[in-house]
Backbone as CSV, one residue per row, in Angstrom:
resi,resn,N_x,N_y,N_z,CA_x,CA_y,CA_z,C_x,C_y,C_z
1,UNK,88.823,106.312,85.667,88.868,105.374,86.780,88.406,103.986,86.348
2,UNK,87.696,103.753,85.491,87.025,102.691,85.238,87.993,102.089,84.242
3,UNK,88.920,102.514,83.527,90.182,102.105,82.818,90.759,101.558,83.625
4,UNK,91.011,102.049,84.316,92.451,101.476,85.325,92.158,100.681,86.074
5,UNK,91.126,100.297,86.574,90.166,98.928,87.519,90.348,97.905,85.992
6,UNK,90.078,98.069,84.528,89.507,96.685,84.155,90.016,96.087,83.948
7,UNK,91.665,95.672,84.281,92.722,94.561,84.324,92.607,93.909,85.270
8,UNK,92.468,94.618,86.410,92.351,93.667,87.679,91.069,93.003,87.605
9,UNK,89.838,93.691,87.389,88.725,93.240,87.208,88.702,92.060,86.336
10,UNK,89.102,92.248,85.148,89.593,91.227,84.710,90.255,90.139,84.940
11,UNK,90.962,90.208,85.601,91.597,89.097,85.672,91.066,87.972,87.109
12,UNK,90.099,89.566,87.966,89.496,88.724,88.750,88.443,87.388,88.076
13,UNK,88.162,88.005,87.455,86.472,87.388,86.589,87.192,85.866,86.362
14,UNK,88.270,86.464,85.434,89.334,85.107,85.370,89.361,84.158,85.662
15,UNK,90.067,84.407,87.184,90.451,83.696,88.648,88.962,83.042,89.185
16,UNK,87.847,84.089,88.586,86.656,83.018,89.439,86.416,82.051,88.412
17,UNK,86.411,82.379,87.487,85.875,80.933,86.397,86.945,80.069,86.381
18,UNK,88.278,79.993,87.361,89.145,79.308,87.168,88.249,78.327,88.154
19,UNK,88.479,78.755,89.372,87.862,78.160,90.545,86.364,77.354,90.667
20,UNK,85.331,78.419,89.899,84.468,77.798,89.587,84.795,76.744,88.720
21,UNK,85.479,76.209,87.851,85.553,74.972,87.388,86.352,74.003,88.011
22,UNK,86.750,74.150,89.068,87.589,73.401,89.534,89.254,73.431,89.064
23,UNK,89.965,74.274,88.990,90.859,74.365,88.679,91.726,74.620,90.239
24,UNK,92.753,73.828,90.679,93.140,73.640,91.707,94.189,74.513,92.130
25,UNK,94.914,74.780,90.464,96.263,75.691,90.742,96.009,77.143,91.231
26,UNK,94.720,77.337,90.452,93.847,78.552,90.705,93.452,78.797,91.836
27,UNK,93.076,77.767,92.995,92.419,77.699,94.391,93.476,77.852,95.166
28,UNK,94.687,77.527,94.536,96.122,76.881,95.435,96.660,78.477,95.208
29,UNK,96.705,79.131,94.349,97.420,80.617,93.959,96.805,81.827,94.735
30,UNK,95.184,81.612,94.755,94.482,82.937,95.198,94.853,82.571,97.388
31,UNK,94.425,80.702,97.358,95.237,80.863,98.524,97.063,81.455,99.479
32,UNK,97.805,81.543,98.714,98.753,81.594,98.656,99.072,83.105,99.131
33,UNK,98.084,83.701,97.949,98.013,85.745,97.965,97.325,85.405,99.110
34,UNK,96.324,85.059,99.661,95.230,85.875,100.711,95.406,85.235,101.834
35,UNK,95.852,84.120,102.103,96.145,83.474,103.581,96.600,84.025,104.369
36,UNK,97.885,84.345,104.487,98.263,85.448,105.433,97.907,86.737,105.883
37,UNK,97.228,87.378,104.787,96.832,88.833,104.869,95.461,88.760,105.711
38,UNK,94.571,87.932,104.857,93.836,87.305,106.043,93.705,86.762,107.557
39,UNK,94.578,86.261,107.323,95.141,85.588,109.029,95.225,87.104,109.891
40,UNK,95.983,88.161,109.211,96.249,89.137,110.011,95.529,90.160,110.171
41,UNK,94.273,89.990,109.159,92.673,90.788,108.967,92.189,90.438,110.070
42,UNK,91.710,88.918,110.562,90.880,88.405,111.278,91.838,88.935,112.247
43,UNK,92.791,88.715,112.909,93.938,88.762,114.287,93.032,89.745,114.823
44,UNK,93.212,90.983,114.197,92.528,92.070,114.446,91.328,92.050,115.718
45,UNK,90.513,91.083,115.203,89.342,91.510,115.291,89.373,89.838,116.757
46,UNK,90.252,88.704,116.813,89.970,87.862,117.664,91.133,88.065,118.528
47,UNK,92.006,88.659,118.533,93.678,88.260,119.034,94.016,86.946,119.391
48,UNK,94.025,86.385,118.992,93.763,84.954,118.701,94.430,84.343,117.566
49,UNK,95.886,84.192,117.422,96.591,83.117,115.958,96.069,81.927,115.345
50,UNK,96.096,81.253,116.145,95.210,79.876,115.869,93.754,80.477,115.309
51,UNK,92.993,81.189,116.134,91.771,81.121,115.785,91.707,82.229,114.244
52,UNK,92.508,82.929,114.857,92.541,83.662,113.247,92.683,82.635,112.021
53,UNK,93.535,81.911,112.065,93.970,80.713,111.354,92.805,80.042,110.587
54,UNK,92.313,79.585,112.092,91.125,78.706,111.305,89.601,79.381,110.608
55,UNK,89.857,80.345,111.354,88.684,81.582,110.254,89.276,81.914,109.329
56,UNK,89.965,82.184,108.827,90.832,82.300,107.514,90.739,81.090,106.719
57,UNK,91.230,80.065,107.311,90.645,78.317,106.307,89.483,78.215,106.429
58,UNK,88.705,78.723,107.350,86.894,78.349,106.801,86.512,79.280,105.768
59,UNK,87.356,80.477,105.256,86.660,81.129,104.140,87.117,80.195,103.204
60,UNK,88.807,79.792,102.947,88.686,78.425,101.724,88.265,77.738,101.669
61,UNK,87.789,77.082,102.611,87.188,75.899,102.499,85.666,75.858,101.800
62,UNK,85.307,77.371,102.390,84.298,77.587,101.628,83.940,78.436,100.378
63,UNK,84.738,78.821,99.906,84.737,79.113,98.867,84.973,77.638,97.922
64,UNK,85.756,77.440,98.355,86.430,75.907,97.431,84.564,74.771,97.604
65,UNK,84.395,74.780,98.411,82.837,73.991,98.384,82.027,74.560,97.836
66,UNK,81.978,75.875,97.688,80.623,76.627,97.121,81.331,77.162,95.426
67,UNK,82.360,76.507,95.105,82.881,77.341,93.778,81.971,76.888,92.930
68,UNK,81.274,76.056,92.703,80.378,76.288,91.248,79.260,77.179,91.562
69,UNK,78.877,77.692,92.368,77.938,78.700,92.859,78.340,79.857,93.014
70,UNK,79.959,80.152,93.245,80.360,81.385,93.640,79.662,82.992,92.418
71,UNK,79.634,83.947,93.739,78.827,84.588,92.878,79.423,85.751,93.352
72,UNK,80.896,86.338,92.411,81.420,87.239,93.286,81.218,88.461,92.880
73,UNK,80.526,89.879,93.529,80.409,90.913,92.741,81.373,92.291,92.362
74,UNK,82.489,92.169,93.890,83.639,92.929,93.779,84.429,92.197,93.412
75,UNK,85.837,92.567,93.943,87.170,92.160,93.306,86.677,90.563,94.406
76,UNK,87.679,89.645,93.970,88.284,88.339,94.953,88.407,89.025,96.070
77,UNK,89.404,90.182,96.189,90.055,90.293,97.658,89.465,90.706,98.068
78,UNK,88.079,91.373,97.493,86.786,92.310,98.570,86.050,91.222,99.528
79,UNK,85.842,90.408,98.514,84.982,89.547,98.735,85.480,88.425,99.875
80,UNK,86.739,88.038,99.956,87.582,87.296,100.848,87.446,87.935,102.009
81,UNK,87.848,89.369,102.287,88.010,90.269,103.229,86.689,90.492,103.955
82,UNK,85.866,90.288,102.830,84.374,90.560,103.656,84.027,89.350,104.395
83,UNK,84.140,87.758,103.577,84.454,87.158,104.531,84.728,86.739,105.523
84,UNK,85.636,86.891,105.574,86.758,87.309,106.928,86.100,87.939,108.056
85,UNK,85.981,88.992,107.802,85.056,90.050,108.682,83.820,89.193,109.092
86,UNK,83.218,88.867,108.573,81.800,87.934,108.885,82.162,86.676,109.614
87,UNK,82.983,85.810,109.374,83.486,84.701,109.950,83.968,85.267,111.449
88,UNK,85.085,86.526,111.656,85.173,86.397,112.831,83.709,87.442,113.650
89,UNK,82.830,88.231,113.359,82.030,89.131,113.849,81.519,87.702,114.448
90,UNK,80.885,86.529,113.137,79.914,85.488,113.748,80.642,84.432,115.268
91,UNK,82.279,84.798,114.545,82.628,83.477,116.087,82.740,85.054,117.555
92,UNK,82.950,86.302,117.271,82.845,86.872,118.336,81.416,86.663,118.727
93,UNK,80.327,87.076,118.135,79.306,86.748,118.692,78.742,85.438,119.455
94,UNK,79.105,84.206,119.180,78.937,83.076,119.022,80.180,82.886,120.615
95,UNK,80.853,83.222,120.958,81.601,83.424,121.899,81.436,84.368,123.091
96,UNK,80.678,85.265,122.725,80.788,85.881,123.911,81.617,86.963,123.943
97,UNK,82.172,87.194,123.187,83.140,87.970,122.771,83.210,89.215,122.489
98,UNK,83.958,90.749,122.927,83.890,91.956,121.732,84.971,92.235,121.532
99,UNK,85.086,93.539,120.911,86.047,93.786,120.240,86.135,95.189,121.156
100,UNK,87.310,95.160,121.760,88.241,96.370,123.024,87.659,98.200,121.965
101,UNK,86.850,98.878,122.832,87.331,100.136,122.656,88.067,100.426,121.821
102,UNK,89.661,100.109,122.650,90.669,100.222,121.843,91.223,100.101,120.505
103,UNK,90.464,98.982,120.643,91.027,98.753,118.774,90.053,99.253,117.930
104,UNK,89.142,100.136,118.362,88.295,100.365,117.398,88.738,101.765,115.818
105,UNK,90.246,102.055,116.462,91.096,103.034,115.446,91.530,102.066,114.430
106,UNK,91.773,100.472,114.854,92.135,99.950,114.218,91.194,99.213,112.855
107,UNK,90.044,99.016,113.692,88.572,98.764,112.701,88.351,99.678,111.804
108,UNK,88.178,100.899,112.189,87.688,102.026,111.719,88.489,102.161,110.423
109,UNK,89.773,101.551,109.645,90.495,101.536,108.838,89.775,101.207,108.062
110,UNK,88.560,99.802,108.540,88.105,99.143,107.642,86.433,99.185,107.407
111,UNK,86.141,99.608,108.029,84.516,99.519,108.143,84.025,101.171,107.758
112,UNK,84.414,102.484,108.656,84.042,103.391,108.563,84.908,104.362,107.509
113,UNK,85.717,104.510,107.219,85.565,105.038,105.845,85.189,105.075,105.128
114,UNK,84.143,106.226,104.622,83.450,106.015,103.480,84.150,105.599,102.086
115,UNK,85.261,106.625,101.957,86.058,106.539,100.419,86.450,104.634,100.218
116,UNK,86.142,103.963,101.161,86.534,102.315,100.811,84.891,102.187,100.419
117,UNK,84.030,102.323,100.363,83.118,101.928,100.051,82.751,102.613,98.399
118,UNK,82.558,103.726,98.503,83.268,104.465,97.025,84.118,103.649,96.011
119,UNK,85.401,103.248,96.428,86.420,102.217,95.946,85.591,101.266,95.425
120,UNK,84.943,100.478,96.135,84.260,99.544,96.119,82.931,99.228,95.067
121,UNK,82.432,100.794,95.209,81.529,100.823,93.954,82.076,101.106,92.437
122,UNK,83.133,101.639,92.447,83.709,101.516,91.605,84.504,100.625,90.895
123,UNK,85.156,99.324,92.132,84.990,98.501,91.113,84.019,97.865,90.489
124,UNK,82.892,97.532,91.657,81.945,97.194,91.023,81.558,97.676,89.667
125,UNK,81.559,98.731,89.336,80.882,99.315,88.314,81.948,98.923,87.207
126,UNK,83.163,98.611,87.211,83.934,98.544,86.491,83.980,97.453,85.910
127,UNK,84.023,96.355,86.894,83.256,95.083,86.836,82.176,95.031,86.242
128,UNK,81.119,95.565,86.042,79.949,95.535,85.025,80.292,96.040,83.838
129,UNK,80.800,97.257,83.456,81.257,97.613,82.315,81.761,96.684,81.609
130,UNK,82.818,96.001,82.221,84.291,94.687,81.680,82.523,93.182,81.595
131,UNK,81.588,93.481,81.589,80.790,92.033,81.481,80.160,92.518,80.185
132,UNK,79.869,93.952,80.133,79.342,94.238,78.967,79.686,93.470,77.380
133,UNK,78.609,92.834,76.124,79.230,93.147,75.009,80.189,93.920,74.748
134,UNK,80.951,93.444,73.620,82.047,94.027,73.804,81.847,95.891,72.716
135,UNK,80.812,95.817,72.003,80.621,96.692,70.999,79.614,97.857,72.130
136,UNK,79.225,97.250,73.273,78.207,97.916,74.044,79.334,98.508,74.890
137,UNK,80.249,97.992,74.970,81.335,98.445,75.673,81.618,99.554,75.638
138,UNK,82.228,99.185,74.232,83.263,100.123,73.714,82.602,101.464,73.276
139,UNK,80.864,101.431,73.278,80.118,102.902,72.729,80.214,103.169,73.999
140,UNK,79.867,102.575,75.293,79.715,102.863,76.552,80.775,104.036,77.414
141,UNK,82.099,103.228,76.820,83.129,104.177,77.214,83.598,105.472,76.815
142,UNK,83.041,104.805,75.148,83.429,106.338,74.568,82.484,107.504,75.381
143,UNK,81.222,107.395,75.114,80.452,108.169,76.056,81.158,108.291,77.360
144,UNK,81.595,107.501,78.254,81.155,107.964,79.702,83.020,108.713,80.005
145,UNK,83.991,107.873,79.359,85.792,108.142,79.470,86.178,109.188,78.551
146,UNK,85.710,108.968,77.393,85.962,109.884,76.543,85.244,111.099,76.299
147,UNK,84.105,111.004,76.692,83.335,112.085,76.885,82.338,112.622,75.208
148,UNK,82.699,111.970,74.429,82.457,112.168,73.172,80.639,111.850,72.998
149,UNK,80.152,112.601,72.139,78.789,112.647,72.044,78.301,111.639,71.283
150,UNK,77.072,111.055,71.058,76.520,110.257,70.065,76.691,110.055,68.675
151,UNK,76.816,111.766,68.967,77.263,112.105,66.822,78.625,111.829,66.628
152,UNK,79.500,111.715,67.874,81.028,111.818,67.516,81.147,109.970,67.590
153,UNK,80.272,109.727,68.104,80.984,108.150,68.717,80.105,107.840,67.156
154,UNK,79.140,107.892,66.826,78.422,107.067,65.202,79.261,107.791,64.200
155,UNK,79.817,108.879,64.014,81.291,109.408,63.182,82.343,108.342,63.222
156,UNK,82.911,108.146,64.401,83.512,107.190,64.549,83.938,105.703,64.314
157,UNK,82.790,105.414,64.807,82.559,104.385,64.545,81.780,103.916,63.080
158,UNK,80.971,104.577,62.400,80.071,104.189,61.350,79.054,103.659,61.413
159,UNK,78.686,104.123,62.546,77.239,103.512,62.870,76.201,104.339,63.132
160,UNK,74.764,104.606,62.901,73.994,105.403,63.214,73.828,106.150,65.092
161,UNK,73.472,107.547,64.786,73.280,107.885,65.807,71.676,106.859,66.902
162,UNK,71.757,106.875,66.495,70.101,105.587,66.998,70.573,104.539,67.783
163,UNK,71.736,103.776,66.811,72.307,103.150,67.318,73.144,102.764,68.572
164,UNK,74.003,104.254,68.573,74.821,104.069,69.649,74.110,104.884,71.040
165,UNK,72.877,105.327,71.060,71.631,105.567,71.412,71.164,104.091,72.347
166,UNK,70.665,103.212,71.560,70.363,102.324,71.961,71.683,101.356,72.859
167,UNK,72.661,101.430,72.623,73.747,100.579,73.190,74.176,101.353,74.249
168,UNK,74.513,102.711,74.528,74.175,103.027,76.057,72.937,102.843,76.535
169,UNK,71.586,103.091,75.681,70.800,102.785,76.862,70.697,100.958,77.572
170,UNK,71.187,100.279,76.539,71.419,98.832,76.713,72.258,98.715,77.932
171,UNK,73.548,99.485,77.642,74.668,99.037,78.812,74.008,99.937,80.218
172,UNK,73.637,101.109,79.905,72.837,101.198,81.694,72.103,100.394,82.437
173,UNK,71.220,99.975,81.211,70.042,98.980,81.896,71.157,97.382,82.595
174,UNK,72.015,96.925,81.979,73.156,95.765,82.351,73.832,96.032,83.151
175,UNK,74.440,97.442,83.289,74.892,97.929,84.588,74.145,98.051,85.796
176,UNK,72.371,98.317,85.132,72.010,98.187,86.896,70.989,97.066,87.296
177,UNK,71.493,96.180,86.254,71.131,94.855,86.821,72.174,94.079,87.403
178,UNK,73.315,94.598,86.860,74.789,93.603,87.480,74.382,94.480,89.143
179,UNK,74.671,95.981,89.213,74.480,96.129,90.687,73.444,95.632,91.323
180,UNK,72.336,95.490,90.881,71.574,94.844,91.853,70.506,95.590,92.983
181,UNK,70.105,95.531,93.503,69.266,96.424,94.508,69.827,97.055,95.603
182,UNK,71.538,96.786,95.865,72.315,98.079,96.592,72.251,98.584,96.214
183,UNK,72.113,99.034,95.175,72.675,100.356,94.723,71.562,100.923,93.492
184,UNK,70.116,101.197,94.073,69.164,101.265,93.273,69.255,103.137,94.062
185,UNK,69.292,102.879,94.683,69.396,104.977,94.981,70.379,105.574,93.152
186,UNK,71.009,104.853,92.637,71.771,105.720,91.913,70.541,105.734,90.134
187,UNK,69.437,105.392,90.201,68.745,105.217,89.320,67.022,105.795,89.870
């Protein structure tokens, strides 16, 4: 699983250091993918076009103001989406506003499923792996994808068992500093 996340992951990491430097084509492209999908995230939750609209441009706008600070820990689109969600929860609140009974089959797509949150840690985690050195990496995976032991991965590779010893215990400790204190139950 963690294979198949680190392209996208990648290329998210990408897309943020595009943005974080100011790169416009980059701000102009990720807008392009997420505007609409967005627009029709928020709808959801305001029934409201216009207002969906403009909660959808206050996440660019703010992202685009806060890009040398951006500090994204899932994918772009998690992080947009979560957005989203927060921008309109704050103008329902801020309004007076709820959200119908009714649509709550429609929420529930997004909030109460657990397996999206699962998803979610997994990219995360995948995302930390893909920040790793690249030699911390690559002992990392062999261990955790390949399943191969210490003695097979320093066979392998030509490096002492001690060694590749120390470079998983390196990449755990980087992995659970990239997660952060959500996710301190898993340690």
């Amino acid at each position: 699983m963690v294979e198949s996340n680190a392209g996208k992951i990648q290329d998210d990491m990408f897309m943020v250091r595009l943005i974080r430097a100011g790169d416009q084509q980059a701000f102009e492209y990720l807008f392009k993918t997420y505007f609409v999908p967005l627009c029709r995230f928020v709808r959801i939750y305001v029934k409201d076009n216009g207002v969906a609209e403009e909660l959808a441009l206050d996440v660019f706008t703010s992202v685009w103001e806060k890009r040398e600070n951006l500090d994204i820990k899932l994918t772009l689109k998690s992080y947009l989406f979560q957005a989203a969600r927060n921008r309109a929860m704050n103008y329902l609140r801020d309004n007076d506003r709820f959200v119908a009974v009714s649509d709550w089959s429609l929420l529930e797509r997004f909030e109460i499923d657990d397996s999206l949150e699962l998803k979610e840690l997994e990219r995360l985690i995948a995302e930390a792996v893909c920040s790793l050195p690249d030699r911390c990496r690559e002992i990392f995976l062999k261990s955790r994808t390949e399943h191969l032991s210490n003695k097979e991965i320093a066979e392998r590779l030509d490096v002492s068992v001690k060694n590749v010893e120390a470079q998983i215990t390196k990449a755990l400790k980087l992995i659970k500093a990239y997660l952060g204190d959500s996710y301190t139950y898993f340690w």
